[in-house]
LOZATOR-931909 format. One line per 3 residues: number of its first residue (from 1); their letters; for each residue y, z, x of C-alpha. Coordinates in pm, 1 decimal. Layout:
<atoms>
NUM	a	Y:Z:X; ...
</atoms>
This chain:
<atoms>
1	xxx	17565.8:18526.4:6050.4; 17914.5:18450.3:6116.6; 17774.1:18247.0:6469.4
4	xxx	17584.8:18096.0:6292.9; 17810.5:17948.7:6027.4; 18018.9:17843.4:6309.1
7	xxx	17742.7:17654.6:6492.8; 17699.9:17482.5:6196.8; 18052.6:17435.9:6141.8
10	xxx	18124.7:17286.7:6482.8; 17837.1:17054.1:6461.8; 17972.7:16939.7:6134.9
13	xxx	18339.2:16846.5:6311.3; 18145.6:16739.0:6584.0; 17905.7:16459.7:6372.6
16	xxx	18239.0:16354.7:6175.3; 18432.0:16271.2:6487.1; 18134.6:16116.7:6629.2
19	xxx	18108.4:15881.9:6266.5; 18454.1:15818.8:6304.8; 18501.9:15698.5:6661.9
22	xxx	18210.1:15512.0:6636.1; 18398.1:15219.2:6436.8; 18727.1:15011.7:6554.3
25	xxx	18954.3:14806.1:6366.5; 19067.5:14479.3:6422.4; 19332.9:14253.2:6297.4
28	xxx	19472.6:13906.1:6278.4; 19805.4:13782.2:6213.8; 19841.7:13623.5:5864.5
31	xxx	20137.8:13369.3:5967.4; 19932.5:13080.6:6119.4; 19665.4:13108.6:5868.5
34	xxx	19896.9:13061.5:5587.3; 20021.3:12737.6:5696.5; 19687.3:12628.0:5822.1
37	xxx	19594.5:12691.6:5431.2; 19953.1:12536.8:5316.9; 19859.4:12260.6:5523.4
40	xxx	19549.8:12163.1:5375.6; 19662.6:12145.1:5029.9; 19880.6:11881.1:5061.6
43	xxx	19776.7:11620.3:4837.9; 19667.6:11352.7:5120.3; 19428.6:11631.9:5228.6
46	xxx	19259.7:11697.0:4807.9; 18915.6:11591.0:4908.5; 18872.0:11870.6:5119.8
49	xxx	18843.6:12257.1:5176.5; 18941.6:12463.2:5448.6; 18764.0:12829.1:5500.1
52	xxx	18795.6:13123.6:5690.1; 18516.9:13322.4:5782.0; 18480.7:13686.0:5979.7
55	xxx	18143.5:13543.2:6214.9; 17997.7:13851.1:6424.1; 18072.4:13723.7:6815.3
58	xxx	17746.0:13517.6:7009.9; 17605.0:13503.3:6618.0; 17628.0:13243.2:6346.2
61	xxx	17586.2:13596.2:6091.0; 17886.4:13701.7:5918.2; 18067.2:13963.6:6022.4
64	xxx	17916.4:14300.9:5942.7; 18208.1:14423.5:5733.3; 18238.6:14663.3:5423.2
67	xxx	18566.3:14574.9:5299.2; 18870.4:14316.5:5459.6; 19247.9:14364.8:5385.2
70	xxx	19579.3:14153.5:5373.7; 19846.3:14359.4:5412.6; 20255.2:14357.6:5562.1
73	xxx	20310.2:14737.3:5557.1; 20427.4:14799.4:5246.8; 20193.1:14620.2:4985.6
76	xxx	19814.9:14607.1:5074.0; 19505.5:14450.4:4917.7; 19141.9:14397.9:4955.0
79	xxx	18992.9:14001.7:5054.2; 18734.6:13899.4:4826.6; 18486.8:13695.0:5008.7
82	xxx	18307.6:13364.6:4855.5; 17906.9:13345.9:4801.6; 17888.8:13194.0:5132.6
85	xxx	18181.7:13440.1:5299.7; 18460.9:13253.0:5312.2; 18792.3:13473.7:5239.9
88	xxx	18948.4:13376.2:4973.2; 19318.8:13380.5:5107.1; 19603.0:13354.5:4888.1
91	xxx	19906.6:13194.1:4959.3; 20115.8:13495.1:4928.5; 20444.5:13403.1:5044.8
94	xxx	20612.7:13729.0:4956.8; 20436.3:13914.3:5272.8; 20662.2:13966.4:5568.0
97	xxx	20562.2:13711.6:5795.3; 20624.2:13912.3:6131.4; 20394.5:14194.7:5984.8
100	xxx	20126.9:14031.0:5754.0; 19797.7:14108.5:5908.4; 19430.7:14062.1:5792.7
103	xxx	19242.5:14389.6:5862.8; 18897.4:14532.8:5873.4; 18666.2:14782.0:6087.7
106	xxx	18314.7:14778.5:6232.1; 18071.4:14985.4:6478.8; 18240.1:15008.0:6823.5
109	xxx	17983.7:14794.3:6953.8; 18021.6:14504.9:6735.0; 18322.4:14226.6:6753.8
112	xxx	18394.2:13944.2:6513.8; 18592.4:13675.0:6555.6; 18798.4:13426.6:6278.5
115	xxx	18641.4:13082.0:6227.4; 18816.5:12801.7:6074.2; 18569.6:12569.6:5839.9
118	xxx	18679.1:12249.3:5720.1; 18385.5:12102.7:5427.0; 18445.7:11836.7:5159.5
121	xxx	18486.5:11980.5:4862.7; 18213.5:12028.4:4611.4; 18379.0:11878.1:4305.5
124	xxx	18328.6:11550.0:4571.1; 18016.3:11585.5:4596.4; 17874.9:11481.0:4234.2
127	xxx	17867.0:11110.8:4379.8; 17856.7:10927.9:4712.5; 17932.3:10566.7:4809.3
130	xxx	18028.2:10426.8:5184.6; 18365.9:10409.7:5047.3; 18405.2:10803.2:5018.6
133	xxx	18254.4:10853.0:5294.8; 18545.3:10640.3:5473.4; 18776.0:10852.7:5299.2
136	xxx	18657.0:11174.6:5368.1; 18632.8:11100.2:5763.4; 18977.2:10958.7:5774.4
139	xxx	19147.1:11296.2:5579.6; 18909.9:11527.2:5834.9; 19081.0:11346.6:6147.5
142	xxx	19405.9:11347.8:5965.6; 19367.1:11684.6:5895.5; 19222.9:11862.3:6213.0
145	xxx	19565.6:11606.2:6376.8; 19789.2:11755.3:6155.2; 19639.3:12144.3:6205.2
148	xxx	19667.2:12110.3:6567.6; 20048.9:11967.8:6626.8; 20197.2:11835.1:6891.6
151	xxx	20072.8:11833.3:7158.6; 19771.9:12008.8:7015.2; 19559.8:11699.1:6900.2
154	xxx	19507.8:11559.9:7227.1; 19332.1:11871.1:7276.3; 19178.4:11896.2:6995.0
157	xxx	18781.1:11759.7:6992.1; 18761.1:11467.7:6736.9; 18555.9:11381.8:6433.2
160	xxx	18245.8:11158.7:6571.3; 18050.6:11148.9:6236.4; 17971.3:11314.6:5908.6
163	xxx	17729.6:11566.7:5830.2; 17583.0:11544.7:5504.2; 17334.8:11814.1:5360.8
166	xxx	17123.0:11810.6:5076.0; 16854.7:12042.5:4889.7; 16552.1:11844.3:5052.3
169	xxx	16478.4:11549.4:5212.9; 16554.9:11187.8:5054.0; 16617.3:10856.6:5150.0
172	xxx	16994.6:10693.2:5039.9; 17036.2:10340.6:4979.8; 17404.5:10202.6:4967.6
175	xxx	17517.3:9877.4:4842.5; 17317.0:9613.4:4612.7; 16981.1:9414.9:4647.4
178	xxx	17142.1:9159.9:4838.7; 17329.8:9371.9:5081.5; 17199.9:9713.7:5143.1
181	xxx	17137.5:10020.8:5403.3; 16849.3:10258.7:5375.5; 16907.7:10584.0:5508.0
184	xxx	16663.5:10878.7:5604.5; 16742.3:11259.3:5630.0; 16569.3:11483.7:5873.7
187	xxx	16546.7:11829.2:5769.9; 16763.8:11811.2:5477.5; 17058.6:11651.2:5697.0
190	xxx	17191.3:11339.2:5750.2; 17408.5:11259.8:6075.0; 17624.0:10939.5:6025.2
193	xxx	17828.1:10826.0:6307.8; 18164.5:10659.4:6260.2; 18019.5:10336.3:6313.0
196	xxx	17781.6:10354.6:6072.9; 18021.7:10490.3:5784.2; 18306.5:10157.0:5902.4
199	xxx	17964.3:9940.5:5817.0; 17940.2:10115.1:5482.7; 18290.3:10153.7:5338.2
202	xxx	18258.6:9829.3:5125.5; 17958.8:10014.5:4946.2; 18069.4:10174.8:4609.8
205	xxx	17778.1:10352.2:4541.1; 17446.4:10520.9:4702.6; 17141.8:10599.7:4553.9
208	xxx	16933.8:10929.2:4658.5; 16682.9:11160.8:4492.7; 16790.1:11497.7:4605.0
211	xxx	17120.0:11748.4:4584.1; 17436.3:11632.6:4818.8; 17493.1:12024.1:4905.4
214	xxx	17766.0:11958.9:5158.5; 17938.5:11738.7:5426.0; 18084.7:11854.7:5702.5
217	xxx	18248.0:11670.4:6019.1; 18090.4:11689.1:6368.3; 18344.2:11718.9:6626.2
220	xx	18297.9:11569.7:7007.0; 18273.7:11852.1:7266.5
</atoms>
């Protein structure tokens, strides 16, 4: 009897240690992702939103995660995420910048990496017109030039068009009757180049029947 409640015993021990190696943690320093987010709400910048998101490695999924944490040592807190995972990321100044990390664990076998999302933001998009669309392109390359420094930006890939989303397909006109532009979409999406949007920015408004969901810039390789 007493073999046997040590077999049972051991394979107990044995199954939690297995449970518990099987995961790693990982962390990032909080520092440059504070002033990334500092950055971006500067009021030349309003029109826009920047996210982070936890993205499983080789994957567009999200990073199979229970529970993320911002912490400096000595105070601690759970990350909520957004409905589409973004981490909501205070600007929490009182963390000791030197420590501040952003932590969370997985399986061993999995690894995540942070990924920086830049997206107009949705109280923009109740209307369109060329002229926002000018706007929003010229705060994403003032923005992704400002993120990267000097002499980061000539590094950094630029914005070659906008990418605007919407709930289904649709065809936009901008401008009037006497001057106007019909656009298509193609699987919900509409790609339009820089050239296209310095041919629209006169247009104050644009007509569509569908749900602008999002815009987001496409960057040159």
């Amino acid at each position: 009897m007493k073999f046997k409640l040590l077999a049972s015993a051991l394979i107990a021990a044995v199954a939690s240690f297995s449970s518990i190696s099987a995961e790693k943690e990982s962390a990032f320093t909080y520092t440059g992702l504070y002033k990334s987010l500092k950055t971006s709400k500067q009021s030349e910048f309003s029109q826009l939103k920047l996210n982070f998101l936890l993205l499983e490695t080789g994957t567009p999924r999200l990073c199979p995660t229970e529970k993320v944490t911002l912490g400096d040592g000595e105070h601690k807190y759970e990350v909520l995420r957004g409905e589409e995972g973004a981490l909501l990321l205070p600007l929490d100044k009182s963390l000791k910048k030197d420590h501040a990390a952003i932590r969370f664990s997985t399986a061993a076998n999995v690894t995540c990496h942070l990924s920086m999302q830049i997206k107009v933001a949705d109280f923009e998009l109740e209307t369109l017109s060329g002229v926002k669309l000018n706007l929003w392109f010229k705060q994403f390359e003032a923005l992704y030039s400002t993120l990267a420094g000097w002499p980061g930006r000539y590094f950094m890939p630029q914005v070659t068009a906008l990418v605007l989303s919407f709930d289904k397909d649709t065809e936009i006109t901008f401008g009037d009757a006497d001057n106007k532009k019909v656009l298509a979409t193609s699987h919900k999406k509409l790609v339009i180049t820089h050239e296209e949007i310095a041919r629209l920015k006169q247009s104050k408004k644009a007509v569509f029947n569908a749900n602008l969901v999002s815009v987001l810039p496409k960057l040159s390789k």
